[in-house]
N, C-alpha and C positions, 0 to 999 in steps of 0.2 A: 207531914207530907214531905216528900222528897223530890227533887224535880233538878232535872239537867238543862241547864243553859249552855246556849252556842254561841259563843262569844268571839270577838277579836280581839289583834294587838296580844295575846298573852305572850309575853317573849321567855321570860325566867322567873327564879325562885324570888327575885325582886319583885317581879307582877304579881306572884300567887301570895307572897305575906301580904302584899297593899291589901291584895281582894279579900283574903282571910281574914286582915284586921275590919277593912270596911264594912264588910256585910255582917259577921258575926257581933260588931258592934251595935246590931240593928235589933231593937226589941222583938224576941217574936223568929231569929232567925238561930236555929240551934247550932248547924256544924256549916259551914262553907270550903269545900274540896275544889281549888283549881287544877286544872291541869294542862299544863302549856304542851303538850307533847298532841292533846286530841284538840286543844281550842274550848274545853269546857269548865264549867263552874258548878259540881253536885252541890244544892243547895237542900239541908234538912230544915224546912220551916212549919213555924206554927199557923197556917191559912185562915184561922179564925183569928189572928195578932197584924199580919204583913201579908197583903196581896201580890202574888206572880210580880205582875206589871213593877210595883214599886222596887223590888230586889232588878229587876229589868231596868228601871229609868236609872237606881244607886249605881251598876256596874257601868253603862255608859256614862254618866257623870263623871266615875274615875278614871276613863280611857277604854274601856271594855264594851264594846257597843255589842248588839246582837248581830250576829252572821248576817253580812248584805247591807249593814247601816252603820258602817264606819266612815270617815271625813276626815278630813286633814285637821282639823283642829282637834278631834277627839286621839287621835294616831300621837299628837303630839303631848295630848292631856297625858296619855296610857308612859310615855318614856318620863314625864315627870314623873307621876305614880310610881313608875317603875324604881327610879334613882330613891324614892323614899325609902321604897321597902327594901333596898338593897342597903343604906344608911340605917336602916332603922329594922335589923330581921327580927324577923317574931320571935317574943321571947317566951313564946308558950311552952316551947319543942325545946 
């Protein structure tokens, strides 16, 4: 199943490795496409392994809240996140 998330806080290619690594490290979640230009996260999952909701609660846990439920603590979670993945870029690609 494929499903597109509305997310916040996405700023740069530092945001979309974090998300990339986090979510694709998740059993059950096959590709994770951010794209900081629309504010979304294409998520390819296996629905019978990882429920909607849970790839939902992992992206806000990293700073990435859903459209409308962003917070200052989460805003500030998303630039930590961010500096990771800009220290640390995916070494997939």
């Amino acid at each position: 199943m494929t499903h597109t998330f509305i997310v916040e806080n996405i700023k740069c290619e530092g945001c979309m490795n974090t998300i990339r690594r986090g979510l694709e490290g998740f059993s059950g979640v096959k590709t994770a496409k951010p794209d900081n230009m629309e504010g979304t996260v294409e998520v390819d999952f296996d629905e019978n392994a990882i429920a909607e909701d849970t790839i939902t609660a992992k992206l806000a846990d990293m700073g990435y809240p859903s459209s409308g439920e962003n917070t200052l603590g989460r805003k500030a979670k998303s630039y930590v996140s961010c500096m990771i993945g800009r220290i640390s870029p995916n070494m997939d690609n």
